[in-house]
C-alpha positions in Angstrom: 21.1 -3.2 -9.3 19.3 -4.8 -11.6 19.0 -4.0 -15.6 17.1 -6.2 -17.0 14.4 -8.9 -16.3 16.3 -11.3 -18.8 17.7 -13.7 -16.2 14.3 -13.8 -14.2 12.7 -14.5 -17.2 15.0 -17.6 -18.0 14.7 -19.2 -14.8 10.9 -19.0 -15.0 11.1 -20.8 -18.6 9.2 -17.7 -19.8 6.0 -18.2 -17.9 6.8 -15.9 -15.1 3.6 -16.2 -13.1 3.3 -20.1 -13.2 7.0 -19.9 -12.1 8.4 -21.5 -9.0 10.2 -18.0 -7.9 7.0 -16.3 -8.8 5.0 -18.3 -6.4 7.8 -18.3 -3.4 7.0 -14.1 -3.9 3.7 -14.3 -3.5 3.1 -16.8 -0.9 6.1 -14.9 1.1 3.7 -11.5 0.4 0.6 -13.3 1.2 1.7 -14.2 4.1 3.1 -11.1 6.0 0.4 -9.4 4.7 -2.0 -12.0 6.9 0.6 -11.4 9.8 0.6 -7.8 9.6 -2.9 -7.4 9.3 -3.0 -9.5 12.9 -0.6 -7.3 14.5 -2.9 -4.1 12.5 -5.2 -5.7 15.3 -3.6 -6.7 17.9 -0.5 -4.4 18.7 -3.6 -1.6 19.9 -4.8 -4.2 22.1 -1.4 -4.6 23.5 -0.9 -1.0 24.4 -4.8 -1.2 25.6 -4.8 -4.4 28.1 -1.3 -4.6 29.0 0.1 -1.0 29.4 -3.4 0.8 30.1 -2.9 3.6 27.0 -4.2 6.9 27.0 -6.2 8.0 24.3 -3.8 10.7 23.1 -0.9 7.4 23.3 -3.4 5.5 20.9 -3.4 8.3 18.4 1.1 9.2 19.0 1.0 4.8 18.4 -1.0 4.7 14.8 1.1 8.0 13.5 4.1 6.3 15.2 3.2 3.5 11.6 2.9 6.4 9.8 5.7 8.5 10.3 8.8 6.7 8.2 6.5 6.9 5.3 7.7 10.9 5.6 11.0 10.6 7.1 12.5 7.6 5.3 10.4 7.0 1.9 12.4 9.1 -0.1 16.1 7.7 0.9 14.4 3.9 1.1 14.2 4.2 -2.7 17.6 5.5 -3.2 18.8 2.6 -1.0 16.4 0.1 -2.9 17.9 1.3 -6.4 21.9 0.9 -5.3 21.4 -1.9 -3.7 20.1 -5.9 -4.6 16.2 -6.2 -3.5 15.9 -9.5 -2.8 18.7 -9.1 0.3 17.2 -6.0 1.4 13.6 -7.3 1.2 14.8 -10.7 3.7 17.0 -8.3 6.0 13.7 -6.2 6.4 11.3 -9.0 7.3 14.4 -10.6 9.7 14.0 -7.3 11.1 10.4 -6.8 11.4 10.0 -10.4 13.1 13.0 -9.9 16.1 11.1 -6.0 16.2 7.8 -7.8 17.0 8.6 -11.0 18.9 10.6 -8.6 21.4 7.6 -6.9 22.3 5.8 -10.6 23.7 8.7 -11.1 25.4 9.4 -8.6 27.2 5.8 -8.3 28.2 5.8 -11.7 29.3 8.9 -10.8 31.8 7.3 -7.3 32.8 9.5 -5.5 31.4 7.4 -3.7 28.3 6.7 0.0 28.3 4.8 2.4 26.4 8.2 3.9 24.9 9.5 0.9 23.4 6.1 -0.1 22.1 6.2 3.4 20.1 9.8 2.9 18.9 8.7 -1.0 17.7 6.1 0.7 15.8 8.7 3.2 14.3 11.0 0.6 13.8 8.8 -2.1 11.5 7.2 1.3 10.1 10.6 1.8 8.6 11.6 -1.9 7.9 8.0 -1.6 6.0 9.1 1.1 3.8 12.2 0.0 2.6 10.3 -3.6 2.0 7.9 -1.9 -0.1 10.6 0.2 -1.9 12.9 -3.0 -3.4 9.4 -4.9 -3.6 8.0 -2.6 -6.1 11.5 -2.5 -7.8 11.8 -6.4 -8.0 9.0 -7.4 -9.3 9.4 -6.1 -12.6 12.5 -8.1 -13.0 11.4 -11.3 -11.5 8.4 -11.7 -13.9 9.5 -9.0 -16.4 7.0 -6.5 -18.2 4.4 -8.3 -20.1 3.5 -10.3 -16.5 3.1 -7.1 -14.6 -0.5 -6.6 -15.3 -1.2 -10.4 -14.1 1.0 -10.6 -11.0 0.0 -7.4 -9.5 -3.4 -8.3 -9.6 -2.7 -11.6 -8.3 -0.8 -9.9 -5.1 -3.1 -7.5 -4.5 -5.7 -10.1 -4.4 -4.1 -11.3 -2.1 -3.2 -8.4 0.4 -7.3 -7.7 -0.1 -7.8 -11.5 1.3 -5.0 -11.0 3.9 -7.2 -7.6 4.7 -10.3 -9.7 5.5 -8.6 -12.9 7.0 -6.1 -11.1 9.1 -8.1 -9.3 11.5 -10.6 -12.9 11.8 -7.7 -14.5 12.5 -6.2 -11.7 14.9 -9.7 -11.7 17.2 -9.9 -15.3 17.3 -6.2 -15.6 19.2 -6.9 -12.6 21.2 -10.1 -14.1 22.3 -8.5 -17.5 22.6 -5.7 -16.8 24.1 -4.0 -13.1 24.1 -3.3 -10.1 22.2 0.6 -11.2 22.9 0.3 -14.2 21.0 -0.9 -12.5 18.1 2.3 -10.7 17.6 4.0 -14.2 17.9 2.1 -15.0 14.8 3.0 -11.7 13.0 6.9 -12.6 13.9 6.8 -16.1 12.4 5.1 -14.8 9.2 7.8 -12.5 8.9 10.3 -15.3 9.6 7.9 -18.0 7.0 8.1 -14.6 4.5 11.9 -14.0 4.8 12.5 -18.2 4.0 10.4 -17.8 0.4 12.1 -14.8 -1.0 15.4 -16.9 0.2 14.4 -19.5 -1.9 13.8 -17.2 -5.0 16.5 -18.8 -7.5 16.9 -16.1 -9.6 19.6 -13.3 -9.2 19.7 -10.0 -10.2 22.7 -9.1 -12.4 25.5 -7.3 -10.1 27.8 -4.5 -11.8 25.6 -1.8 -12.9 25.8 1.9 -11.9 23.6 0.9 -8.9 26.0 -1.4 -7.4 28.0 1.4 -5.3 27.8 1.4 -1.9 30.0 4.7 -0.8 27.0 6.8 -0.5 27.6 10.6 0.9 25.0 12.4 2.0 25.2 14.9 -1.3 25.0 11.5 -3.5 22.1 11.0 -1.7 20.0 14.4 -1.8 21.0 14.1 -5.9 19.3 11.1 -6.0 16.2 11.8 -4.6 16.2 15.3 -6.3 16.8 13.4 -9.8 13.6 11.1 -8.8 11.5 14.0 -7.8 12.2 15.7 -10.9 11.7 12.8 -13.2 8.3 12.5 -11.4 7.4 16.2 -11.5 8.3 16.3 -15.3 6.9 13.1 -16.3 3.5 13.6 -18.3 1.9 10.7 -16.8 3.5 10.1 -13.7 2.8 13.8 -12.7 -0.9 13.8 -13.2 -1.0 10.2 -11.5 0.7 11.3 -8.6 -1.7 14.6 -8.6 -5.0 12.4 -8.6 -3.7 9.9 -6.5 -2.4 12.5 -3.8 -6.2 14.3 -4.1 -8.0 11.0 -3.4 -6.1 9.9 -0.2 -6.6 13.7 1.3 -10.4 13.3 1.0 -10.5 9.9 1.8 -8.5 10.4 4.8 -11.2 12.7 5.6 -13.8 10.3 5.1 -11.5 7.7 7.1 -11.9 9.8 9.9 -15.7 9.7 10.4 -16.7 6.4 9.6 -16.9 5.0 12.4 -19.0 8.1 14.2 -20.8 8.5 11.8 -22.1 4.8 11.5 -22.5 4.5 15.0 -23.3 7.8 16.2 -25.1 9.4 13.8 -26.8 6.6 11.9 -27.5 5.0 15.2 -25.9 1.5 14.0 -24.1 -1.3 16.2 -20.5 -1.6 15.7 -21.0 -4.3 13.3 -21.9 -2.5 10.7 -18.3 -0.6 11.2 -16.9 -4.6 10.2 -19.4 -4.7 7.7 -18.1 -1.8 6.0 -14.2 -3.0 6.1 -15.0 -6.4 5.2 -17.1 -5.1 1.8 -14.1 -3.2 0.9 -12.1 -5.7 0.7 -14.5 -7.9 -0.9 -14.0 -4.9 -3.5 -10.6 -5.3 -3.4 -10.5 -9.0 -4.3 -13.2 -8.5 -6.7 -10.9 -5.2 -8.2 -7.9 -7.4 -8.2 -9.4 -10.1 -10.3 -11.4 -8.0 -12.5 -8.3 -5.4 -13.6 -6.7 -7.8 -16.3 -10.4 -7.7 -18.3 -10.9 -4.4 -17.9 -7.4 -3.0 -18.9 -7.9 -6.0 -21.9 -11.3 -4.5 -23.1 -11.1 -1.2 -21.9 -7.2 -0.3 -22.4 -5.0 0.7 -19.2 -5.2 4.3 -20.0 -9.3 4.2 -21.0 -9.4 1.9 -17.3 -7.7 4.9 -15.3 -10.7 7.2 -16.8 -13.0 5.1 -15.1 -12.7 7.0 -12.0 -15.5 9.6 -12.6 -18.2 6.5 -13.2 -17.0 4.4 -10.0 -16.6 7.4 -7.6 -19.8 8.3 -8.2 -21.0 5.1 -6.4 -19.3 6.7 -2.5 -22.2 9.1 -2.9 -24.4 6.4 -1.5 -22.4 6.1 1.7 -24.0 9.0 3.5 -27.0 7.4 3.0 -26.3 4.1 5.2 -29.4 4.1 8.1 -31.1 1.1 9.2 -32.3 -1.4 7.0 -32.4 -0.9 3.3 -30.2 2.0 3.6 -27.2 0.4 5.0 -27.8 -2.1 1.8 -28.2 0.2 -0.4 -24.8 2.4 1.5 -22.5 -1.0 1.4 -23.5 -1.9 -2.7 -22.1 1.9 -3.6 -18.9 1.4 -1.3 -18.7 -2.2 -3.0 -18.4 -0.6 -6.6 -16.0 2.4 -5.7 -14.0 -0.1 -4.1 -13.6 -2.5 -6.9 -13.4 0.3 -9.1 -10.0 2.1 -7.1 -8.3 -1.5 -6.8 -9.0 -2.1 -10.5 -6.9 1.3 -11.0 -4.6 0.6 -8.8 -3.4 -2.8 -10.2 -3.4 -0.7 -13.4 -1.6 2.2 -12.6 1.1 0.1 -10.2 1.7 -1.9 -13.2 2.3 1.1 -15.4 4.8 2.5 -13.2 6.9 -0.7 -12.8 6.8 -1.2 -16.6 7.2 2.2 -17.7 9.7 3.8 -15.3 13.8 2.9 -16.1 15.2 0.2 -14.0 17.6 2.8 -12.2 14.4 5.0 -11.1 12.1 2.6 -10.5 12.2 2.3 -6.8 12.9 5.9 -6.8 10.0 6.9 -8.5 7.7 4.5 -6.4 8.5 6.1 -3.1 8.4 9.8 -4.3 5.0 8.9 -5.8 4.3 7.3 -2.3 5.9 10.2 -0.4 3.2 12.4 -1.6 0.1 9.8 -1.5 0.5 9.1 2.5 1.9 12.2 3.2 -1.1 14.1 2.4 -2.9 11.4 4.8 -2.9 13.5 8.5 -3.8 16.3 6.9 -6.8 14.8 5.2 -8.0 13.1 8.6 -7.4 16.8 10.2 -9.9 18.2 7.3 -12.2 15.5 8.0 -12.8 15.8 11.6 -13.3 19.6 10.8 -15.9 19.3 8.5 -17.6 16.6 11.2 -17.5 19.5 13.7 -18.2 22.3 11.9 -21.4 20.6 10.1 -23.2 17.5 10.9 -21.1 14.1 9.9 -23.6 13.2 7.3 -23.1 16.4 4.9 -19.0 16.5 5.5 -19.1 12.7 4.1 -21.2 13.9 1.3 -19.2 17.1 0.9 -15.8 15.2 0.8 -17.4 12.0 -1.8 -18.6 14.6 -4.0 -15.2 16.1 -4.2 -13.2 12.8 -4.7 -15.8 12.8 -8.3 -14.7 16.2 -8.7 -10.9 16.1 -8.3 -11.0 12.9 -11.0 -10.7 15.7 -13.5 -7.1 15.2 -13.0 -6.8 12.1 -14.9 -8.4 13.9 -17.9 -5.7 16.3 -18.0 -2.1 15.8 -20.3 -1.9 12.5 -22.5 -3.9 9.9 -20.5 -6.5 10.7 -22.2 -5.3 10.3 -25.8 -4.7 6.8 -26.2 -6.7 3.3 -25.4 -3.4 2.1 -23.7 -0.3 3.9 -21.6 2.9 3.8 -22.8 5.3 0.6 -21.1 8.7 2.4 -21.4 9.8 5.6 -20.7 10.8 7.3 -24.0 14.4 8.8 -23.5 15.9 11.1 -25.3 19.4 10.6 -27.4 22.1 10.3 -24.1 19.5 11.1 -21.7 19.8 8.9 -18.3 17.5 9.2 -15.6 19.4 9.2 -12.7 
């Protein structure tokens, strides 16, 4: 487990994100994030073309992704806080590639079903988890603390550009060539990721607490109760965790009826649909680049109070018609979403600076737990609303509580201070675990 970012710091010659090992991170996240945004694409396509899916398979396929987020996020961050991340993030891409190359194969020999395409999907939902769990935990010691705010925004950038390039990329093989070859791709960025975090030269220091691998099943369920307890207590994390949680349910909702309401209700082509996806990424690049001068103007805790102003700006979706209106609907989406990666990069940088080295996994996947979670349930609220009222009020109805629920960030200390704390203030003897 690793205690400190000293060593990272050494190896980099104290300028973490010009560092060799920070770069070999990045271009190893840059690139499965590309690959996994193909397969986001193409794997669909696959259960579409080849195996001739059912509607209600589609839906069982996308909550098939989904599902380990429940089932295995808490114990992937008690396994990512015992255990070395670097390892456990190269065994998980390994994994993810043979997951996803097995699936052209054995459609190229006839031999691919339905079932095994849902437990791939299970399978590299799970690998994804654990990934994200040591991720989140490793980065703090690979560029240490005062980096945080500069290399998360530099991967998110990223991840935003992977969001935009990916699926380009994934419709230009499929229309080249096949749906099955994009999953080839996927499987060598996985293979291209697992090589740069195997270059990483720095190591974490071995012979800490978190270096015990007999792990009983009570160990375990103390663990994860310590983390949600640390979260639940936790002045900042709690209210965090509360907004955070609020703002997925109703944008799950609003997930939900995009695309009918842009092509059903406005009467647009399914163009404006990519339109819509591409400007929020475009948000999200411009988010990720703008966070570092806003946190440095602003503060990190003033940046997190933003939400209110930015929020304010998904009001304008409904509006999207022909013409001006769709203009006018795509700017407002544009703001909110700079504004919620701008908050993100913020808040994600808080929590790997601020929470102890033993919990910080732990704490990441709890808080996670909770935001995706609350994700089926919001897309089951959404596609009430759409029935019960038209689709053009439920959108307005579920943006106008998103501004509403960002009262939560104005509750406890947040709102005391220009900046959030960047360690966790422990009492005399007090350990987190």
């Amino acid at each position: 487990m690793a205690t400190g970012t000293a060593p990272a710091e050494a190896a980099t010659g104290g300028g973490a994100l010009r560092g060799r090992d920070f770069r070999l991170l990045w271009a190893a996240e840059t690139v499965s994030k590309t690959g996994t945004a193909v397969t986001t694409f193409a794997l669909p396509l696959v259960a579409l073309q080849t195996l001739g899916a059912s509607t209600l398979m589609m839906g069982v396929l996308n909550a098939m992704i989904w599902l380990p987020w429940l089932l295995v996020g808490l114990q992937a961050g008690v396994w990512a806080d015992r255990r070395s991340r670097r390892p456990l993030m190269i065994g998980c891409e390994i994994a993810s590639a043979l997951l996803i190359v097995s699936v052209p194969v054995l459609a190229w020999l006839g031999a691919l079903t339905m079932g095994y395409l849902l437990v791939v999907a299970f399978a590299t939902g799970c690998a994804t988890v654990l990934f994200t769990a040591a991720y989140n935990a490793y980065l703090p010691f690979l560029v240490g603390k005062d980096e945080l705010m500069g290399a998360n925004s530099r991967l998110m950038g990223s991840e935003q550009a992977a969001n935009i390039a990916g699926p380009g990329l994934g419709g230009l093989i499929i229309q080249l060539f096949s749906a099955v070859l994009g999953l080839v791709v996927d499987a060598f960025s996985f293979v291209v990721s697992a090589v740069c975090l195997w270059s990483i030269r720095a190591r974490e220091p071995s012979g800490g607490p978190g270096d015990r691998t007999e792990r009983t099943p009570a160990t375990f369920r103390a663990d994860i109760g310590a983390a949600i307890r640390f979260v639940a207590r936790d002045p900042y994390l709690r209210i965090i965790t509360a907004s955070s949680t609020s703002t997925n349910l109703l944008m799950a909702g609003i997930q939900a009826l995009v695309v009918v309401f842009l092509v059903r209700d406005a009467g647009l082509s399914p163009w404006a649909v990519g339109a819509t996806t591409i400007t929020i990424s475009v948000g999200g690049i411009l988010g990720a680049f703008l966070a570092p001068k806003v946190t440095g103007r602003l503060g990190t805790a003033r940046t997190l109070l933003t939400a209110p102003v930015t929020d304010c700006f998904l009001l304008l979706f409904p509006l999207a018609g022909h013409g001006p209106l769709l203009v006018v609907a795509l700017a407002g989406t544009l703001v909110w979403a700079t504004g919620i990666v701008v908050r993100n990069v913020t808040g994600g940088a808080f929590r790997q600076a601020y929470c102890p080295s033993e919990m910080r996994a732990r704490a990441a996947m709890t808080m996670r737990f909770t935001f995706f979670g609350i994700w089926p349930i919001g897309s089951l609220l959404g596609g009430v609303l759409g029935s019960v009222l038209d689709v053009r009020t439920a959108l307005f109805i579920l943006a106008g509580a998103n501004v509403i629920t960002d009262i939560w960030i104005f509750i406890g200390p947040i709102k005391r201070s220009r900046d959030l704390p960047t360690e966790f203030a422990r009492s005399p003897g007090e350990s987190a675990v």
